[in-house]
C-alpha positions in Angstrom: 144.8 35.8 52.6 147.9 35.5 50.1 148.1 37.6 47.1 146.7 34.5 44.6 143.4 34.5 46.6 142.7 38.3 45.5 141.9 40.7 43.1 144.7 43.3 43.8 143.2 46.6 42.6 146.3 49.5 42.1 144.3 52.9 42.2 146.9 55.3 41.3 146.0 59.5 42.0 146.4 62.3 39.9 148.7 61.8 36.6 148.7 58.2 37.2 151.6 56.1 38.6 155.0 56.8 36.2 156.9 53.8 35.9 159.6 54.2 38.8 156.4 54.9 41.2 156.2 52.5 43.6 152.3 51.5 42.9 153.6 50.4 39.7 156.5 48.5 40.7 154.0 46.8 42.9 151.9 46.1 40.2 154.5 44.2 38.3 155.5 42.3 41.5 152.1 41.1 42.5 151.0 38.4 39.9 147.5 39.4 40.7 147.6 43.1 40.6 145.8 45.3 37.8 145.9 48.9 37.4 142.3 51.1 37.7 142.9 52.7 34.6 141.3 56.8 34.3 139.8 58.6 30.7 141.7 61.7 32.0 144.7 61.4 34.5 145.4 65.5 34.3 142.0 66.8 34.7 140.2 63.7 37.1 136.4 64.1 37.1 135.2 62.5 40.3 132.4 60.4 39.1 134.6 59.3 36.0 137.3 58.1 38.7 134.9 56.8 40.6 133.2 54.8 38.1 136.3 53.1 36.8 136.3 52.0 40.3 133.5 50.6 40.9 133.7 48.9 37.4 136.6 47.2 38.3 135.5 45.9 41.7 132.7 44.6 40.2 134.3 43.3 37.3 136.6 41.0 39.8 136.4 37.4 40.2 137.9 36.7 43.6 137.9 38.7 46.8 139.4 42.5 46.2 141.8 44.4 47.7 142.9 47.9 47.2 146.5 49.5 47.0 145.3 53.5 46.3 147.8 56.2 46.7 147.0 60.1 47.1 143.5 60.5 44.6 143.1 57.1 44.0 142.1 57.0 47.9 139.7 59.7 47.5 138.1 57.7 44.4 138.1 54.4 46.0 136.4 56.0 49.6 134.1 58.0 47.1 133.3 54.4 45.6 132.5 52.0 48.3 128.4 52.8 47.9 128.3 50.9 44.5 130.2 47.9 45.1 128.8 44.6 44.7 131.3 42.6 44.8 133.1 41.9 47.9 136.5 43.9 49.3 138.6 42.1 51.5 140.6 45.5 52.6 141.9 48.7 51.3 145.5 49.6 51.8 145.5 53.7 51.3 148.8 56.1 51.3 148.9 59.7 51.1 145.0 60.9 50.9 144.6 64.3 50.1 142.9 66.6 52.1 140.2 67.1 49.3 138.0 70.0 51.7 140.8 72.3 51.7 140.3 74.9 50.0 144.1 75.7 49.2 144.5 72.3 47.9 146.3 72.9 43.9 145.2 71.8 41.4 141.6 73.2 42.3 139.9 70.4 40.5 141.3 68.0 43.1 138.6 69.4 45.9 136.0 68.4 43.9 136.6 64.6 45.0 136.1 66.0 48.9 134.6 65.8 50.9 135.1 62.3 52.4 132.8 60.4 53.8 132.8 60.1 57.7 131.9 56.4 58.1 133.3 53.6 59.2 134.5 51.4 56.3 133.2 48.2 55.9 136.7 46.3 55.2 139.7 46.4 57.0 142.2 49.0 56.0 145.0 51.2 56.6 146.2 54.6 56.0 149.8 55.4 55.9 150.7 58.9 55.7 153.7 61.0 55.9 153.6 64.0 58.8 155.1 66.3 55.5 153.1 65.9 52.9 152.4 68.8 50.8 148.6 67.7 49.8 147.5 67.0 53.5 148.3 67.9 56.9 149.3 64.7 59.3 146.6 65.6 61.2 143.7 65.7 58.3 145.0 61.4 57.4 144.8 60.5 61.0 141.0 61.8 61.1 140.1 60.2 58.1 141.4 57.4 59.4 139.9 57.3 62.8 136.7 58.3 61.1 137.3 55.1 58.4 137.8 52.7 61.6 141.8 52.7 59.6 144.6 51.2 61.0 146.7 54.6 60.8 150.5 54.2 59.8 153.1 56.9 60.4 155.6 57.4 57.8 157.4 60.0 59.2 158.7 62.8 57.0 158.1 61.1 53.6 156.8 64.1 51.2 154.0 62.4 49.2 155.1 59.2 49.5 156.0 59.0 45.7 158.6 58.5 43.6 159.4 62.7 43.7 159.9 61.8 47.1 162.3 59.0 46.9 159.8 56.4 47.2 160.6 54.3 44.1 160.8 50.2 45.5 159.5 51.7 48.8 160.1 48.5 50.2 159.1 49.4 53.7 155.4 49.7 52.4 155.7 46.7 50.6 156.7 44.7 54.0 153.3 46.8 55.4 151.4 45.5 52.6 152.1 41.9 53.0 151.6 42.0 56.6 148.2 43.6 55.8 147.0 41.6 53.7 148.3 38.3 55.2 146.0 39.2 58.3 142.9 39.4 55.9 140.4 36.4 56.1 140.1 33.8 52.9 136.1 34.2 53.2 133.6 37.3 54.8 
């Protein structure tokens, strides 16, 4: 699949995706691409987030696929259920652990916990092993559980632009292999 043959879908996580973040780099790059736009990006509601989601899915016109990063994961995994419109694949950096208890701010367990099923796209999960909101260990289960191809990042922090993951052009080279691999019709 090339990028013109999809609805690119940018789910950004808590307090959105600044400008030097690379989700909205991407998002300017891809001529495709569209932000999920949130009511509230500093106090998330999960079936607010959630809804956006499925809104936009099922407001597409051609085949989606989604680039979510940190709680934009955990909205987009929350949101597969209510689709009706086809997903080609789901690229996903940095999910949260959202059932641990010590996870701050405390409003961010309320998106937890994930579901356990295979999801029915192809995807991947890249995480970092030093991520502050999840243990290595918590993204690889999720992604086993998700049938996720699981990426190692090594000791990337958050995978955001705090982290020094502005262009991040490695994921970008991820990305394109990803989606490249994706098939034109289901």
């Amino acid at each position: 699949m090339r990028v013109t043959e999809a609805d690119i879908l940018v789910i950004p996580g808590y307090r959105g995706s600044q400008p030097e973040h690379w989700q909205s780099r991407w998002e300017f790059r891809l001529s495709t691409a569209r932000r999920v736009h949130q009511r509230e990006w500093t106090k998330p509601v999960r079936q607010d987030w959630v809804q956006a989601v499925v809104d936009a899915v099922n407001e597409s016109k051609r085949p989606v696929v989604l680039i979510a990063h940190s709680l934009g994961v955990a909205a987009a995994v929350q949101a597969i259920p209510k689709f009706e419109k086809r997903v080609a694949g789901a690229f996903l950096v940095a999910p949260p652990d959202v059932s641990n208890p010590g996870l701050r701010p405390k409003h961010l367990q309320t998106f937890g916990p994930y579901p356990r099923d295979p999801l029915p796209f192809p995807s991947v999960v890249v995480a970092s092993r030093n991520d502050p909101f999840t243990s290595f260990d918590s993204a690889e289960d999720a992604a086993g559980a998700w049938g996720s191809l699981f990426v190692d990042a090594g000791e990337a922090g958050h995978i955001n632009h705090e982290s020094g993951h502005g262009p991040w052009p490695e994921g970008l080279l991820t990305f394109g292999k990803f989606i490249s691999r994706l098939p034109k019709e289901a």
